[in-house]
Gaussian input, Z-matrix of N, CA and C with variables (Angstrom, degrees):
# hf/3-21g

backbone

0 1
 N
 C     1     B1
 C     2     B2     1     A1
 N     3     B3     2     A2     1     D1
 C     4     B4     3     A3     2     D2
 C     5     B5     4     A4     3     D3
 N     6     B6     5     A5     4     D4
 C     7     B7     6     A6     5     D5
 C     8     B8     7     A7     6     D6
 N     9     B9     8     A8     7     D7
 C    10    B10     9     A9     8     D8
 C    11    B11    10    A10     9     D9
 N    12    B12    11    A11    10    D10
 C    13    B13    12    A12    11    D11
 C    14    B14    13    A13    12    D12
 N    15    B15    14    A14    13    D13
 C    16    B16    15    A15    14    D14
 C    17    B17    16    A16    15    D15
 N    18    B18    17    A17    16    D16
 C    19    B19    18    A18    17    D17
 C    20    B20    19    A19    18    D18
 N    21    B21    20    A20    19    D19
 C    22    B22    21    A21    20    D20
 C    23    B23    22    A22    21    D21
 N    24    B24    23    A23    22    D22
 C    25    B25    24    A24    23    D23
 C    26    B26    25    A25    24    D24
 N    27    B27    26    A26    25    D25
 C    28    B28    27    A27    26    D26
 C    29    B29    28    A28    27    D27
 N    30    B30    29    A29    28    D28
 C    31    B31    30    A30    29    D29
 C    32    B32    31    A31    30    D30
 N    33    B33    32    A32    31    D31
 C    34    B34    33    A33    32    D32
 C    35    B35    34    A34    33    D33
 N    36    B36    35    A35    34    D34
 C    37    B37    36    A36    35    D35
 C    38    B38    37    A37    36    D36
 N    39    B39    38    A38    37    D37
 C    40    B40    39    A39    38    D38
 C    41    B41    40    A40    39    D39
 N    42    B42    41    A41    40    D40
 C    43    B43    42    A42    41    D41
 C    44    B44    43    A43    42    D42
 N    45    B45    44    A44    43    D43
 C    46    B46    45    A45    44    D44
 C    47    B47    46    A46    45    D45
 N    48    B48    47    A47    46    D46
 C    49    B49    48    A48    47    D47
 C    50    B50    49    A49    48    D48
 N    51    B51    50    A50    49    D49
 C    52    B52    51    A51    50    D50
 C    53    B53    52    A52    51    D51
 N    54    B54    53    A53    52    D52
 C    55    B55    54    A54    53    D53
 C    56    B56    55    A55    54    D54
 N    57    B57    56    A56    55    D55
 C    58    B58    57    A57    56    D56
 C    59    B59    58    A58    57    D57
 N    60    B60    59    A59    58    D58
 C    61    B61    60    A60    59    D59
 C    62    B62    61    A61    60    D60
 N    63    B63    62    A62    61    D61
 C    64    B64    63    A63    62    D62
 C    65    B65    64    A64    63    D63
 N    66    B66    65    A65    64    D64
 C    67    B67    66    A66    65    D65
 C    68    B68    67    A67    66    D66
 N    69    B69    68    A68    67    D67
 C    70    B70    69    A69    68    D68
 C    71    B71    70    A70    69    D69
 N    72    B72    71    A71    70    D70
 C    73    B73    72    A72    71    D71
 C    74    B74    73    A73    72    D72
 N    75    B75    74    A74    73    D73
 C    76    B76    75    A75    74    D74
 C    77    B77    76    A76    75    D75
 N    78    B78    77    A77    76    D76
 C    79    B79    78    A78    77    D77
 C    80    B80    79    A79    78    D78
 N    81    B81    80    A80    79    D79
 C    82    B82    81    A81    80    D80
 C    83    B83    82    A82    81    D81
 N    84    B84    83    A83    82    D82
 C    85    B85    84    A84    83    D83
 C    86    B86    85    A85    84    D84
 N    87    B87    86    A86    85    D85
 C    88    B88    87    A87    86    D86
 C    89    B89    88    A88    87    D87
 N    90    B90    89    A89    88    D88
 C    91    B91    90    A90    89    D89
 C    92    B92    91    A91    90    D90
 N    93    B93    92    A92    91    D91
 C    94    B94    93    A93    92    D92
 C    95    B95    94    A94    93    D93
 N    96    B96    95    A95    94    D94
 C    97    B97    96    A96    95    D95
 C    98    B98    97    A97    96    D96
 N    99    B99    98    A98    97    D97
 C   100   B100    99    A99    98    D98
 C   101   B101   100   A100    99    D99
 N   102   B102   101   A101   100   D100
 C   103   B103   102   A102   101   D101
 C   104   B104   103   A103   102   D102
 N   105   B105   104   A104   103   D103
 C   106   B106   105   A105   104   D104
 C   107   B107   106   A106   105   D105
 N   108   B108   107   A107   106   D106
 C   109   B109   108   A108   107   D107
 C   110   B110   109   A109   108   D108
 N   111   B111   110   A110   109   D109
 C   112   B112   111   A111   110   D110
 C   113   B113   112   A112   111   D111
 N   114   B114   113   A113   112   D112
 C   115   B115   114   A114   113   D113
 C   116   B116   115   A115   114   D114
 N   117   B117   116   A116   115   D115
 C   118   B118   117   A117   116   D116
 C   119   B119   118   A118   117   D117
 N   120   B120   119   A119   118   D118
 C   121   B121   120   A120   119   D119
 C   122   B122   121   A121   120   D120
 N   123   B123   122   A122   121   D121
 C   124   B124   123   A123   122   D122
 C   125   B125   124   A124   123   D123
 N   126   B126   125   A125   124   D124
 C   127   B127   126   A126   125   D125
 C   128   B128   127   A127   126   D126
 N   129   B129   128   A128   127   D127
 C   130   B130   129   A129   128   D128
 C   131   B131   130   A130   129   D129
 N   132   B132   131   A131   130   D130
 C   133   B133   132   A132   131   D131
 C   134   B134   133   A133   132   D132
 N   135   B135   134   A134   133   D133
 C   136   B136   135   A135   134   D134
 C   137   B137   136   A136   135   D135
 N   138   B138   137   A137   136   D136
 C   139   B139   138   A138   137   D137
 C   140   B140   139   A139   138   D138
 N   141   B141   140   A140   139   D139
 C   142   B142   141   A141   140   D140
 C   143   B143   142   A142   141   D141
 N   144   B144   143   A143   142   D142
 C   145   B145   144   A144   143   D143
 C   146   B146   145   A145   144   D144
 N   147   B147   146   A146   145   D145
 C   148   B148   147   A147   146   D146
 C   149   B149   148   A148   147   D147
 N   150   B150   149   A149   148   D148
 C   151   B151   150   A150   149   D149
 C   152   B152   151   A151   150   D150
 N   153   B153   152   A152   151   D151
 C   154   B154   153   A153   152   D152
 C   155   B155   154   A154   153   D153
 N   156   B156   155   A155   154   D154
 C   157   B157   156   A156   155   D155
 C   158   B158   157   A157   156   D156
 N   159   B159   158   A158   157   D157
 C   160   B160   159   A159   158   D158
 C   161   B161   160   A160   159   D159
 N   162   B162   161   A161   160   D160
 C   163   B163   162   A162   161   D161
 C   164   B164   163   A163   162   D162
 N   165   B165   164   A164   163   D163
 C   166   B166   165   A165   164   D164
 C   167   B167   166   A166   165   D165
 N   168   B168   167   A167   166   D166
 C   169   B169   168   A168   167   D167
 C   170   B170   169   A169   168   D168
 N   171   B171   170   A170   169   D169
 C   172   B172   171   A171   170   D170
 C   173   B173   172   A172   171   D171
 N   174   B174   173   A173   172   D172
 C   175   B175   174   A174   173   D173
 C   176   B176   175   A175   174   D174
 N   177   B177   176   A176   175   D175
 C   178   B178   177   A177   176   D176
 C   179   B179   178   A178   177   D177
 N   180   B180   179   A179   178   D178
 C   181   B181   180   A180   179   D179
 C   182   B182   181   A181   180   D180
 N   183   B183   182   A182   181   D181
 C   184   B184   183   A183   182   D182
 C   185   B185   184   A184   183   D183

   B1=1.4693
   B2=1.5290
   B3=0.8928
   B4=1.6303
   B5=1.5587
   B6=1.0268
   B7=1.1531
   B8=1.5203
   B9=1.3666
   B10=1.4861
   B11=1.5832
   B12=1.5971
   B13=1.3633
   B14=1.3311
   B15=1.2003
   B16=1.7801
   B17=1.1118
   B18=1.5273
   B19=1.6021
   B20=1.5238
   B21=1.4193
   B22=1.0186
   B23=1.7040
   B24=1.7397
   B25=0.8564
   B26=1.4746
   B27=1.3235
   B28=1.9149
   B29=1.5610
   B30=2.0139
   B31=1.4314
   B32=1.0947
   B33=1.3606
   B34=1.6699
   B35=1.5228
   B36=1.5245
   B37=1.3303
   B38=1.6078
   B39=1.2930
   B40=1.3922
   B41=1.6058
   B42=1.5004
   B43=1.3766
   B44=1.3723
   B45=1.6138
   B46=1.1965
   B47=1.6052
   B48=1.8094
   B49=1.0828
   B50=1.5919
   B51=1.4424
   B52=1.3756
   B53=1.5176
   B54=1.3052
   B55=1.6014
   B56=1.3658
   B57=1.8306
   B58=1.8395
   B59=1.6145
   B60=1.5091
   B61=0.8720
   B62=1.5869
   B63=1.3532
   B64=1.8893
   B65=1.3965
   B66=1.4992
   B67=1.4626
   B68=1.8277
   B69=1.7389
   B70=1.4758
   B71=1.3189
   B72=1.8027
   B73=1.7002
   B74=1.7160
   B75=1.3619
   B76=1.5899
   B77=1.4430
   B78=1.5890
   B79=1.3683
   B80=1.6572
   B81=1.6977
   B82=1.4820
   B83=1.3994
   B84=1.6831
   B85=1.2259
   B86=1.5474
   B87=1.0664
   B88=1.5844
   B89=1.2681
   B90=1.3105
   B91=1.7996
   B92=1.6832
   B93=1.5967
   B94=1.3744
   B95=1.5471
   B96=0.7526
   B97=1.4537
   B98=1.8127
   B99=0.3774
   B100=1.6537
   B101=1.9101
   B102=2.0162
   B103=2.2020
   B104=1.4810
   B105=1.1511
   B106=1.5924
   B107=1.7738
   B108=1.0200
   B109=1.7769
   B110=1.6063
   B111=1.2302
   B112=1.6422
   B113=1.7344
   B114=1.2048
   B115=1.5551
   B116=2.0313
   B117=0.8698
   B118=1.1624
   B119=2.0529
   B120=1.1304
   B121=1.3427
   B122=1.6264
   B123=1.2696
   B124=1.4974
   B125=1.5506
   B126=1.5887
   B127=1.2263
   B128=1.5181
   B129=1.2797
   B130=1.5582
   B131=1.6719
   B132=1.7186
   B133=1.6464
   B134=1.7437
   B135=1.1027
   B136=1.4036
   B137=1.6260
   B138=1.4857
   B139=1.3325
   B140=1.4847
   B141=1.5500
   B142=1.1575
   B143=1.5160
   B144=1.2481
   B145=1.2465
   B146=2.0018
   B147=1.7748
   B148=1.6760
   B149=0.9170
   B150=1.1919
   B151=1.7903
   B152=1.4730
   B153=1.6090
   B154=1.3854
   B155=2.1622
   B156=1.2987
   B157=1.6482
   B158=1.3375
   B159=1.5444
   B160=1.3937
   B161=1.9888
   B162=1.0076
   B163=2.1079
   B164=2.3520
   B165=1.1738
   B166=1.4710
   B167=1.9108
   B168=1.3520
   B169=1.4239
   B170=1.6704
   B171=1.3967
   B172=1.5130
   B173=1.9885
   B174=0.9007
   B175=1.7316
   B176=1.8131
   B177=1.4108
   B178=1.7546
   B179=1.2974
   B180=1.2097
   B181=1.9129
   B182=1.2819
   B183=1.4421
   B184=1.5508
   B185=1.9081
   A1=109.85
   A2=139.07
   A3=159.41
   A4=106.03
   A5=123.15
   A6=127.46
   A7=129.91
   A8=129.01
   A9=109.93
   A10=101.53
   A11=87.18
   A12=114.70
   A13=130.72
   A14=132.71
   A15=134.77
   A16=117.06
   A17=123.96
   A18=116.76
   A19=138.84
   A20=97.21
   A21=102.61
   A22=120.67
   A23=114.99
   A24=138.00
   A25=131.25
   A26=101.21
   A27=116.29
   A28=107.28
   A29=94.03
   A30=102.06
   A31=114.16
   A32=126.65
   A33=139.32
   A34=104.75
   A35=115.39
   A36=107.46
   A37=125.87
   A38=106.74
   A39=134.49
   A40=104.14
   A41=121.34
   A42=129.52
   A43=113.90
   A44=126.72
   A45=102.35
   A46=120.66
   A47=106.85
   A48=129.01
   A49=112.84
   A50=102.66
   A51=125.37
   A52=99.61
   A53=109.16
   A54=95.19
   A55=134.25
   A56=89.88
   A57=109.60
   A58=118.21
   A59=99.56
   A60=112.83
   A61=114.24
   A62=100.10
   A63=98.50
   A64=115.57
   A65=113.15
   A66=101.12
   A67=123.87
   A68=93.59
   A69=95.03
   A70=127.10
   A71=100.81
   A72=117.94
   A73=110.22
   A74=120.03
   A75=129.25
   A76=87.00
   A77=133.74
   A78=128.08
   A79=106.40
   A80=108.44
   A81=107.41
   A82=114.79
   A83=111.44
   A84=139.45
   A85=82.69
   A86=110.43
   A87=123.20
   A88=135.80
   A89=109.43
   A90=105.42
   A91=124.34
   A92=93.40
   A93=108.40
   A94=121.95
   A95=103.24
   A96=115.37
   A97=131.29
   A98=109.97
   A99=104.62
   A100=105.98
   A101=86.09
   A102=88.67
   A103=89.54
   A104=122.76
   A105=123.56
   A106=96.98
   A107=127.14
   A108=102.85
   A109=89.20
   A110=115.89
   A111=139.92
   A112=87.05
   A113=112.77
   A114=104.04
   A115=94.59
   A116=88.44
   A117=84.57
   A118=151.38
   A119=100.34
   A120=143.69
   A121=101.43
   A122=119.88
   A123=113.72
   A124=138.90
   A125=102.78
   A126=112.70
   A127=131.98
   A128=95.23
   A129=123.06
   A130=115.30
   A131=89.90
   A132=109.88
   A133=99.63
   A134=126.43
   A135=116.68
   A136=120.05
   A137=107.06
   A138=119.96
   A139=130.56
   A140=106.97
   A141=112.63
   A142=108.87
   A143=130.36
   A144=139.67
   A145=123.59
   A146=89.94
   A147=104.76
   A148=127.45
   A149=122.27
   A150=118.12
   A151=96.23
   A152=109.48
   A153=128.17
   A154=100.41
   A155=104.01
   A156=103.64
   A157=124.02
   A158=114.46
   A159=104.34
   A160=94.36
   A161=122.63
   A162=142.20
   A163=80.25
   A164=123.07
   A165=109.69
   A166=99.24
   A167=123.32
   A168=140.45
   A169=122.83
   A170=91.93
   A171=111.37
   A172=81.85
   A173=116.03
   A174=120.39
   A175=105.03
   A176=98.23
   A177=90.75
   A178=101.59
   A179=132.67
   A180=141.08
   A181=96.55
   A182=79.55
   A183=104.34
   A184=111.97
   D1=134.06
   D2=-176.27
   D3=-86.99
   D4=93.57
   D5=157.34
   D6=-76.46
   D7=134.92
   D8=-179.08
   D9=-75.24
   D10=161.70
   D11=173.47
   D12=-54.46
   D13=111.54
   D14=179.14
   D15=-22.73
   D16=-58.68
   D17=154.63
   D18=-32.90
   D19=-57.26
   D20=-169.32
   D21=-69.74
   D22=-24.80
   D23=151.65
   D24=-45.32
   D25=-30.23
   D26=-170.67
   D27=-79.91
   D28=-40.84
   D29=-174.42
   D30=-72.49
   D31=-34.86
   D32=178.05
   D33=-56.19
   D34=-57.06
   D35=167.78
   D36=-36.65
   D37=-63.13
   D38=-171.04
   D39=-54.92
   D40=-40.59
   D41=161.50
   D42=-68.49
   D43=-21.53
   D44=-178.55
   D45=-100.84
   D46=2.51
   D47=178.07
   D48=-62.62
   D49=-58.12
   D50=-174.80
   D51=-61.38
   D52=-65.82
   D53=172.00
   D54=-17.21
   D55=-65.52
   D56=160.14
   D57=-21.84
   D58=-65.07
   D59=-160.21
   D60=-64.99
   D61=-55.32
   D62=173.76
   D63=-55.53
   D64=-40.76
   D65=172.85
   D66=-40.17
   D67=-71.68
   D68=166.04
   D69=-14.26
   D70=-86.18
   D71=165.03
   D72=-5.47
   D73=-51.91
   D74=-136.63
   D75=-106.08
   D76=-43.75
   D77=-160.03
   D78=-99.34
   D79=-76.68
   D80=176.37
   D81=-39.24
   D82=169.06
   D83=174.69
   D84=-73.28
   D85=149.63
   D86=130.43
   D87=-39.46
   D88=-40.08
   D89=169.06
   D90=-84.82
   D91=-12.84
   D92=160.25
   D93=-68.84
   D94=-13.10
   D95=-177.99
   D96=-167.92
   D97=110.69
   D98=-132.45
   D99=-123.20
   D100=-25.64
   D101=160.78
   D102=-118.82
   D103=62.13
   D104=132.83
   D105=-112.92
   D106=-0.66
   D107=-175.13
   D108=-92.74
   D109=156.04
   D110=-151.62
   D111=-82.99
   D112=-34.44
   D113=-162.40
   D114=-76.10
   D115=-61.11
   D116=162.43
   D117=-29.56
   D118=-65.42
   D119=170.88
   D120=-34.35
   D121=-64.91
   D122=167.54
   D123=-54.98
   D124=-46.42
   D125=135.77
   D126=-10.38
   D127=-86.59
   D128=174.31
   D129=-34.44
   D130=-57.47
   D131=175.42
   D132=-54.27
   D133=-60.41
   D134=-156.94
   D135=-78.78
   D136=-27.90
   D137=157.71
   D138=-49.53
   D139=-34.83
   D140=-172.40
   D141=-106.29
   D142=12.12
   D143=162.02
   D144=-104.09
   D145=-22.08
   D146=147.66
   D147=-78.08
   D148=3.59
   D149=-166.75
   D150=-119.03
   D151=-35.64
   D152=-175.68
   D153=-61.63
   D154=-55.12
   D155=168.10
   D156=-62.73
   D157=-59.92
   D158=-164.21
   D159=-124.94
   D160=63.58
   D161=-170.63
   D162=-39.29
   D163=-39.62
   D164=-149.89
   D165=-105.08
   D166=12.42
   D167=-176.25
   D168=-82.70
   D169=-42.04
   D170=-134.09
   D171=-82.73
   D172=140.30
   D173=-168.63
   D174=-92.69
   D175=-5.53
   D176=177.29
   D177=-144.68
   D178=156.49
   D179=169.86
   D180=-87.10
   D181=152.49
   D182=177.67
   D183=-129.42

């Protein structure tokens, strides 16, 4: 059986995320969702990769 490739799989994900994501952006409220808005979203990204290293550091919750 032929499985696709790990890559190619990651990117498909990664495309279908973003999709996700603009959809959201375009339909929900904003307070419905609130790390789909772009300003946001990076934020979100970096917070949750500090919490992911050091979870007992971080001086405020998120």
């Amino acid at each position: 059986m032929h499985t696709r490739s790990k890559r190619y799989v990651r990117r498909q994900r990664g495309r279908q995320k973003a999709a996700d994501r603009r959809a959201h952006a375009k339909y929900a409220p904003s307070t419905y969702a609130p790390s789909t808005r772009p300003e946001n979203r990076l934020a979100f990204q970096v917070a949750a990769g500090l919490k992911k290293r050091w979870p007992n550091v971080l001086p405020f919750s998120i």
